[in-house]
DRENGU-781066 format. One line per field, with one value per residue (C-alpha): residue in one letter; x, y, z. Coordinates in nm, 2 decimals, padded with zeros to 4 digits. Layout:
BEGIN
residu <- a,...
px <- X,...
py <- Y,...
pz <- Z,...
END
This chain:
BEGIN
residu <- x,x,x,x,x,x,x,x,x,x,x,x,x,x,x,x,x,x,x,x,x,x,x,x,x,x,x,x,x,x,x,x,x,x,x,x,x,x,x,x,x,x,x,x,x,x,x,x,x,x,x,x,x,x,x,x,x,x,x,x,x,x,x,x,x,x,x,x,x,x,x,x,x,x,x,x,x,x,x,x,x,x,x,x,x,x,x,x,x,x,x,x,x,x,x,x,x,x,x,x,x,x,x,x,x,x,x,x,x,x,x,x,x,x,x,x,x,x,x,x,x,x,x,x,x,x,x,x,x,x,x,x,x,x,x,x,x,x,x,x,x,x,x,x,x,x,x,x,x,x,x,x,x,x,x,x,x,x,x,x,x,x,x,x,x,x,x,x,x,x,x,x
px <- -00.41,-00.51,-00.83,-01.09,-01.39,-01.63,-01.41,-01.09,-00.81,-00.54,-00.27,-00.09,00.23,00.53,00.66,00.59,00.56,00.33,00.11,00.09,-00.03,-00.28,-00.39,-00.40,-00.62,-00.84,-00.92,-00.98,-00.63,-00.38,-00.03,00.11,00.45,00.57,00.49,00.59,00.58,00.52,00.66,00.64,00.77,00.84,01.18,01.21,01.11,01.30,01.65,01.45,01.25,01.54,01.65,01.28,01.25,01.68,01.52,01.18,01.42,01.62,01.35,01.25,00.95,01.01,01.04,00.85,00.86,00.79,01.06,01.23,01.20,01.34,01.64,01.68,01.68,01.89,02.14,02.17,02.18,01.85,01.67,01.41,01.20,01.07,00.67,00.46,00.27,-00.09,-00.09,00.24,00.23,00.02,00.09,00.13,00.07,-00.31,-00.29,-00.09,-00.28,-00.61,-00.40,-00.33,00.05,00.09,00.07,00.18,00.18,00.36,00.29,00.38,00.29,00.30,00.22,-00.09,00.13,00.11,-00.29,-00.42,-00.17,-00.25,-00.62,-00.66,-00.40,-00.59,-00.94,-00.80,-00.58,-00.90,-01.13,-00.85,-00.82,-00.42,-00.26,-00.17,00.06,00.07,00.37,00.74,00.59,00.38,00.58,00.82,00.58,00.44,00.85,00.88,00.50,00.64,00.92,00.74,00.46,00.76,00.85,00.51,00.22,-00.05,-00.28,-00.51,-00.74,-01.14,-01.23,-01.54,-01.27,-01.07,-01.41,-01.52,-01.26,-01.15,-00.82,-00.58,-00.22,-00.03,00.29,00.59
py <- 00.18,00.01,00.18,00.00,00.05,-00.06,00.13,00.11,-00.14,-00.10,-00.34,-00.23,-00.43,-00.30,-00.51,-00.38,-00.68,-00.81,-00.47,-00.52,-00.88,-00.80,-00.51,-00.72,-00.98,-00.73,-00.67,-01.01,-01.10,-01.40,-01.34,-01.70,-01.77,-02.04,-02.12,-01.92,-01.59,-01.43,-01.13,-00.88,-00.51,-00.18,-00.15,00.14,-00.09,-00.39,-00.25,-00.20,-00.54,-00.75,-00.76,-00.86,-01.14,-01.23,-01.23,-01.42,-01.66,-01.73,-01.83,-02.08,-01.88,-02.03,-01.70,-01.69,-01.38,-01.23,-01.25,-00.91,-00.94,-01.28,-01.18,-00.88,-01.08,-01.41,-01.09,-01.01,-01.34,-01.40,-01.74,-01.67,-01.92,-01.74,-01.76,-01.57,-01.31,-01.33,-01.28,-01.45,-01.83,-02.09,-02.15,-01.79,-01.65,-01.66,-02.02,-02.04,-01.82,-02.05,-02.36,-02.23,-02.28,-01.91,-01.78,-01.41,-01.14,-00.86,-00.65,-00.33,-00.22,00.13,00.23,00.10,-00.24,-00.38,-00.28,-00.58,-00.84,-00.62,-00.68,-01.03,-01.08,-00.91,-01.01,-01.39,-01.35,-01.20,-01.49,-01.75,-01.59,-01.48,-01.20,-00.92,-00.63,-00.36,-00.12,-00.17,00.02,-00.25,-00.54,-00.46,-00.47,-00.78,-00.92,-00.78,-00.96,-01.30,-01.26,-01.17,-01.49,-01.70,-01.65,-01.61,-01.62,-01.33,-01.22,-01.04,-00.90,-00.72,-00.38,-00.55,-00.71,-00.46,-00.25,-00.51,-00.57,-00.92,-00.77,-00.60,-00.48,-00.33,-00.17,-00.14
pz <- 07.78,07.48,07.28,07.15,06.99,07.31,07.52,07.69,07.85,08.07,08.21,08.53,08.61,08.78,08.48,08.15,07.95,08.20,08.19,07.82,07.82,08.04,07.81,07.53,07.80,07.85,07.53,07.42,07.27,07.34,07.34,07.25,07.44,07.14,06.73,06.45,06.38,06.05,05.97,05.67,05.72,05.51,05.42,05.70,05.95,05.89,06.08,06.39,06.35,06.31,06.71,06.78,06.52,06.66,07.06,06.91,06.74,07.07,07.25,07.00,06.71,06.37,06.17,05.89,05.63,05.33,05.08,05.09,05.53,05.54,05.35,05.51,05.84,05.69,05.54,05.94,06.11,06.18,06.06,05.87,05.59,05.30,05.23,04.95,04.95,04.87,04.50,04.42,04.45,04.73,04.99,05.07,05.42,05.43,05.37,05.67,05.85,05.75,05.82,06.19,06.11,06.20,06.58,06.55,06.28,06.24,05.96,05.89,05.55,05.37,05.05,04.74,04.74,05.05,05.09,04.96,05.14,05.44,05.39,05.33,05.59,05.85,05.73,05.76,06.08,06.26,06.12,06.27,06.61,06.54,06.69,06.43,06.47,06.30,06.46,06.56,06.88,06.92,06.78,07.09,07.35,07.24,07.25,07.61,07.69,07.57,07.72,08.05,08.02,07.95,08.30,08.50,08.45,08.48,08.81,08.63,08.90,08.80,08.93,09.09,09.28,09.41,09.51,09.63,09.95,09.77,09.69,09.88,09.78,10.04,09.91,10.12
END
């Protein structure tokens, strides 16, 4: 289940990428299956992010990242094309974010630096209508969703429908 402030969502999939998209659905987000990806971790997550940016890579997300990720990633084989921060040159990643050259976030920042990149980042991402996330947790069930959409597509089925008699899933 996904919380939210209205309530609460829940995906149910005998695949888990597919249960996750449809929590996402449920709660009002996209999960695109294709476009860039911009990515700016904590130097504690970046060992863990780097096979999700190498499997969002393979299936064809131009990487984008933060100076100290995309080196990280380029340092371990994984494509990545530099862009700034906020404060330290244009274009930075808002302006892609405004510019609608940026599909996915994922941003995991810790510490008084990264709060006002994280901000504006979220403040403009939300504004755009881009997916951000905010945990590797996350970051790899949004990889196992796209991988999941890339292959089918989702049933996503009401309650209203189910009591209503309209459905009816008969397991084996």
């Amino acid at each position: 289940p996904e919380m939210k402030s209205t309530g609460e969502v829940m995906g149910i999939s005998e695949d888990f990428g597919i249960a996750f998209a449809k929590s996402q659905s449920a709660a009002g987000y996209t999960i695109p299956t294709s476009g860039s990806v911009f990515i700016s971790v904590n130097d504690n997550d970046k060992a863990e992010m780097t096979p999700l940016a190498r499997a969002l890579s393979e299936m064809g997300f131009h990487i984008l990242a933060t100076k100290g990720t995309a080196d990280f990633l380029s340092a371990h084989g994984v494509k990545a094309e530099m862009v700034y921060k906020v404060n330290e040159a244009r274009p930075n990643c808002v302006d892609l974010i405004k510019s609608g050259k940026i599909d996915i976030i994922f941003n995991t920042p810790l510490g008084r630096e990264s709060y006002f990149d994280d901000g504006a980042i979220r403040k403009s991402a939300t504004a755009h209508g881009t997916l951000v996330v905010t945990s590797l947790t996350a970051a790899a069930a949004t990889v196992s969703a796209i991988q999941a959409l890339r292959d089918r597509a989702l049933d996503i089925v009401s309650l209203q429908e189910i009591h209503a008699g309209a459905v009816v899933r008969v397991r084996p």
